[in-house]
NUMAR-163270 format. One record per residue: x, z, y of N, C-alpha, C in turn; residue in three letters; residue number from 1. Coordinates in nm, 4 decimals, always signed. Atoms other than C-alpha are relative to their C-alpha. Example, Ala and Ser with C-alpha at 12.3 -4.5 7.8 and 13.67 -1.06 7.14 Angstrom:
        nX        nZ        nY       caX       caZ       caY        cX        cZ        cY  resn  resi
   +0.0890   +0.0000   -0.1190   +1.2300   +0.7800   -0.4500   +0.0900   +0.0000   +0.1200   Ala     1
   -0.0820   -0.0060   -0.1190   +1.3670   +0.7140   -0.1060   -0.0770   +0.0730   +0.1090   Ser     2
end
This chain:
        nX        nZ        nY       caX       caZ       caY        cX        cZ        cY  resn  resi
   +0.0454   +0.1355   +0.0230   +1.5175   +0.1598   -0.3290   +0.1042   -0.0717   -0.0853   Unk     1
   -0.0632   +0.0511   +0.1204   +1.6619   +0.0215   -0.6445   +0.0252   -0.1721   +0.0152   Unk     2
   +0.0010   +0.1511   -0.0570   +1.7404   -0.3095   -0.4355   +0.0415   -0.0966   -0.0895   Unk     3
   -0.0807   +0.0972   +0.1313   +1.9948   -0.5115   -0.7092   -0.1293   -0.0323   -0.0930   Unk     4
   +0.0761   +0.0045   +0.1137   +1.8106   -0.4150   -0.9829   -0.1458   -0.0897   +0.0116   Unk     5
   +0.1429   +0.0939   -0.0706   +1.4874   -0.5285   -0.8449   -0.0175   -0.1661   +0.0006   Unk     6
   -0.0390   +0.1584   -0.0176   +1.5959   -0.8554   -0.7200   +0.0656   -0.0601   -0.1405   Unk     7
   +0.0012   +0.0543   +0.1950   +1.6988   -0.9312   -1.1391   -0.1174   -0.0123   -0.0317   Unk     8
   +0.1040   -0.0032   +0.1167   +1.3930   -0.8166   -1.2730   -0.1263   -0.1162   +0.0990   Unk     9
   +0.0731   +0.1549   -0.0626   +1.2082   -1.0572   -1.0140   -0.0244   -0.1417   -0.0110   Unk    10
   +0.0076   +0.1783   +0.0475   +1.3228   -1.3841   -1.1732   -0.0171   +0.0246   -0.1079   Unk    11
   +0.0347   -0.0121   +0.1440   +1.1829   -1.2556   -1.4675   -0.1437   +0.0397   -0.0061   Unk    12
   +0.1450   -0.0238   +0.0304   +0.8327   -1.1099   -1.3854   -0.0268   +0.0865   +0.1266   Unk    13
   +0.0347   -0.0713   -0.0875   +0.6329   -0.9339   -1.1231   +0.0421   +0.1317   +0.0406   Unk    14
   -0.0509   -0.0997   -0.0680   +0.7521   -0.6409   -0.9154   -0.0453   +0.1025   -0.0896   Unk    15
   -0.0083   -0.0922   +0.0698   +0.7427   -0.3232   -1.1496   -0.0604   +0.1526   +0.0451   Unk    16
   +0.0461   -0.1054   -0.1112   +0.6357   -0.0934   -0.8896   +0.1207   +0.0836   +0.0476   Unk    17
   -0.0690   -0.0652   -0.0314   +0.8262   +0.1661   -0.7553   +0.0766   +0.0914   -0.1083   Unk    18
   -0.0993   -0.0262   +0.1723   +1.1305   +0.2957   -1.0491   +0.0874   +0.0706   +0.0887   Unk    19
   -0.1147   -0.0411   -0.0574   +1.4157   +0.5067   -0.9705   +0.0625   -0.1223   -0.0433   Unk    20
   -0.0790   +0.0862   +0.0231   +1.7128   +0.3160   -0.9876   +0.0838   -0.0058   -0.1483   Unk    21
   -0.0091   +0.0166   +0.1390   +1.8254   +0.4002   -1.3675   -0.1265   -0.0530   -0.1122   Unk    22
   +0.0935   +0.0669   +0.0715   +1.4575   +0.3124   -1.4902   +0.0407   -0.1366   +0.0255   Unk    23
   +0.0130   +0.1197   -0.0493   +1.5229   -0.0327   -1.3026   +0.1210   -0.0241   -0.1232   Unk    24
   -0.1230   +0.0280   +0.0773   +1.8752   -0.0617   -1.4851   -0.0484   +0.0008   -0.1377   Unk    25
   +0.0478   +0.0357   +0.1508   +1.7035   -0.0030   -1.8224   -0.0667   -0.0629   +0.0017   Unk    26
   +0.1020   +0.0812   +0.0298   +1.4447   -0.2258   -1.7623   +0.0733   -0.1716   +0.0083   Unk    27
   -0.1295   +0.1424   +0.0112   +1.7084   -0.5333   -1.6529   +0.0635   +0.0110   -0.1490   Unk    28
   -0.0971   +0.0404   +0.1420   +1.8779   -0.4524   -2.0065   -0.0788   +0.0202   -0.1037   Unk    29
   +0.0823   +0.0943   +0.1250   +1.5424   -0.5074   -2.1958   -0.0287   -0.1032   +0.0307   Unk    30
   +0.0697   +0.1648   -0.0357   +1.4497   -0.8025   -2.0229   +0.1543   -0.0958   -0.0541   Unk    31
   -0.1048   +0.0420   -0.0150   +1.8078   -0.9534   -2.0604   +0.1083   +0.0114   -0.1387   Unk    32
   -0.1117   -0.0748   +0.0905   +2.0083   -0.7322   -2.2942   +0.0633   +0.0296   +0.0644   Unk    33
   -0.0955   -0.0829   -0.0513   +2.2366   -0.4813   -2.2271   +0.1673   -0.1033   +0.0255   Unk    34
   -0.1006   +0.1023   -0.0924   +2.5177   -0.6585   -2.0133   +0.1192   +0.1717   +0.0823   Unk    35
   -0.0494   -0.0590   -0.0777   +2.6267   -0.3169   -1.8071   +0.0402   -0.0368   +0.1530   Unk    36
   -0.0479   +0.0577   -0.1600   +2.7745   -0.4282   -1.4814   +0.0218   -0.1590   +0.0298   Unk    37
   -0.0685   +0.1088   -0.0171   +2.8321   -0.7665   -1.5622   -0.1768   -0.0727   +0.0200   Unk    38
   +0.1461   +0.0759   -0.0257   +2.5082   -1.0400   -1.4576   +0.0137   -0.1896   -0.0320   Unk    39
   +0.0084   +0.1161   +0.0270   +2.5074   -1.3706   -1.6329   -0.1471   -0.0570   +0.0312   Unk    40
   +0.0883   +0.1051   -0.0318   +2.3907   -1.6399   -1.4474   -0.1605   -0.0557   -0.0332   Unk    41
   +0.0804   +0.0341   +0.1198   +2.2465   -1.8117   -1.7045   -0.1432   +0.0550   -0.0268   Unk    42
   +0.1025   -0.0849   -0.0007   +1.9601   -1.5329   -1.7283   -0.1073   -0.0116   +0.1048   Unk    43
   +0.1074   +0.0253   -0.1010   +1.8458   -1.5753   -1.3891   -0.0149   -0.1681   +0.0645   Unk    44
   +0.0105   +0.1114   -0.0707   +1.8671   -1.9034   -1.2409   -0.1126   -0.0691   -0.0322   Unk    45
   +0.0992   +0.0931   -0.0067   +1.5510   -2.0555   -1.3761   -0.0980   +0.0769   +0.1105   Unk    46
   +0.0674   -0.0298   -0.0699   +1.3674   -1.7881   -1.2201   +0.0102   +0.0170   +0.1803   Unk    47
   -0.0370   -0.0717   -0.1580   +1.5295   -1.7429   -0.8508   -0.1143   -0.0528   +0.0969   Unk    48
   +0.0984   +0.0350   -0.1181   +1.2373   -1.9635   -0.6553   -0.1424   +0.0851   -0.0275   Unk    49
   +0.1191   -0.0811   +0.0576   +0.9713   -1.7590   -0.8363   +0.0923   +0.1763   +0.0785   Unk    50
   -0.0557   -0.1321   -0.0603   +1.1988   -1.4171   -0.7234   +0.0064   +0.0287   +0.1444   Unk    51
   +0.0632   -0.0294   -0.1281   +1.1762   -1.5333   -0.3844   -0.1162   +0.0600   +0.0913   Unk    52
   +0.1691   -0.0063   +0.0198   +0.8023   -1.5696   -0.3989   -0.0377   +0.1232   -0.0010   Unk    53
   -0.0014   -0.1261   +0.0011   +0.8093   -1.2840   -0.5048   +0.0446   +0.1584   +0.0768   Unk    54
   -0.0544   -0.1114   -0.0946   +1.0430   -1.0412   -0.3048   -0.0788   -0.0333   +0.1587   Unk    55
   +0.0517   -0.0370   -0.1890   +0.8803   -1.1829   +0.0562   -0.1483   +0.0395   -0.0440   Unk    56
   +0.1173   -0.0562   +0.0014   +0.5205   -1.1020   -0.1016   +0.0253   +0.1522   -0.0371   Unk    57
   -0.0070   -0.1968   +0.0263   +0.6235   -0.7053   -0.1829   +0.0869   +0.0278   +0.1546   Unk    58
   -0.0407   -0.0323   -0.1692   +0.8320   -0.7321   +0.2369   -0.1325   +0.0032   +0.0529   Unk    59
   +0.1627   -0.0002   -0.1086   +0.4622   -0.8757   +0.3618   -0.0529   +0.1134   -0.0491   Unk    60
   +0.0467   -0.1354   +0.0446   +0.2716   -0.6179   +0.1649   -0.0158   +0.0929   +0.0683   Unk    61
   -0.0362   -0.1131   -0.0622   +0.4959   -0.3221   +0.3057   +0.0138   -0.0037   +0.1186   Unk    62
   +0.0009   +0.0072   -0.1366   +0.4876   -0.4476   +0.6588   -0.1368   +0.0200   +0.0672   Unk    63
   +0.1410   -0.0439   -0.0404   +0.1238   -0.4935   +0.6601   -0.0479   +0.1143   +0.0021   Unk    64
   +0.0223   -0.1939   -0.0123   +0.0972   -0.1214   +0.5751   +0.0930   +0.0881   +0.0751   Unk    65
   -0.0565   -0.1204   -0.1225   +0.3241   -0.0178   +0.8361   +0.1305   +0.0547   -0.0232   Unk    66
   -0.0529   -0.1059   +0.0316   +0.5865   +0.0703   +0.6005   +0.1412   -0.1479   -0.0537   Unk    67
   -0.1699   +0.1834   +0.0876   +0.9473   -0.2503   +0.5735   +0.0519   +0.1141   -0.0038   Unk    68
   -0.1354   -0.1080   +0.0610   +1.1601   -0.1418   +0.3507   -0.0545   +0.1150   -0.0929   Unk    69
   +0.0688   -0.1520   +0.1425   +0.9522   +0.1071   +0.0884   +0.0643   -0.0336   -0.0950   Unk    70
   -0.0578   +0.0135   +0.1482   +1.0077   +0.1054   -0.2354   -0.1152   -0.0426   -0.0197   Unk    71
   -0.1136   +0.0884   +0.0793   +0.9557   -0.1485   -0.4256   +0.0240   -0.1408   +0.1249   Unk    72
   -0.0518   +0.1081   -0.0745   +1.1221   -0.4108   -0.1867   +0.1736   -0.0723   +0.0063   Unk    73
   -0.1462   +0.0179   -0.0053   +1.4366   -0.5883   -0.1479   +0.0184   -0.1116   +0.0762   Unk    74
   +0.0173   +0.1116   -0.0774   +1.5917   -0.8262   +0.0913   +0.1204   -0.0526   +0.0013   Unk    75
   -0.0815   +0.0629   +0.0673   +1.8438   -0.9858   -0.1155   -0.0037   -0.1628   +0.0212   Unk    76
   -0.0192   +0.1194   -0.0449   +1.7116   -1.2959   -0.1041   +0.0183   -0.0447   +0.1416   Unk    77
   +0.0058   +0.0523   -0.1533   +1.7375   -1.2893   +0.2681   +0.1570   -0.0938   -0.0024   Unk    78
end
């Protein structure tokens, strides 16, 4: 579960589905640009109440099916 990564590409657009964790990493450095390890602010902060929104509707989802904690989920914003 490509948790970090996830929780980026969330204040940027709907859950991606299930990615290993290097697809997720290339997909944060097209949405963004390539950064490597480093995570400017700046990038996410408009989206973080929309990333919320987002990360507890892909927890409900995977709970309703029996299954907290699948892939794609993250509980970052917790």
């Amino acid at each position: 579960n490509p948790c970090f990564e996830l929780w980026l590409v969330l204040h940027l657009r709907e859950s991606p589905g299930c990615r290993h964790r290097h697809d997720m990493q290339r997909l944060v450095g097209t949405l963004v640009g390539e950064r490597k390890k480093a995570v400017n602010f700046a990038d996410y902060q408009g989206g973080y109440f929309e990333a919320v929104k987002r990360a507890k509707r892909l927890d409900e989802h995977a709970e309703e099916n029996g299954e907290q904690g699948r892939c794609p989920t993250t509980g970052v914003y917790r």
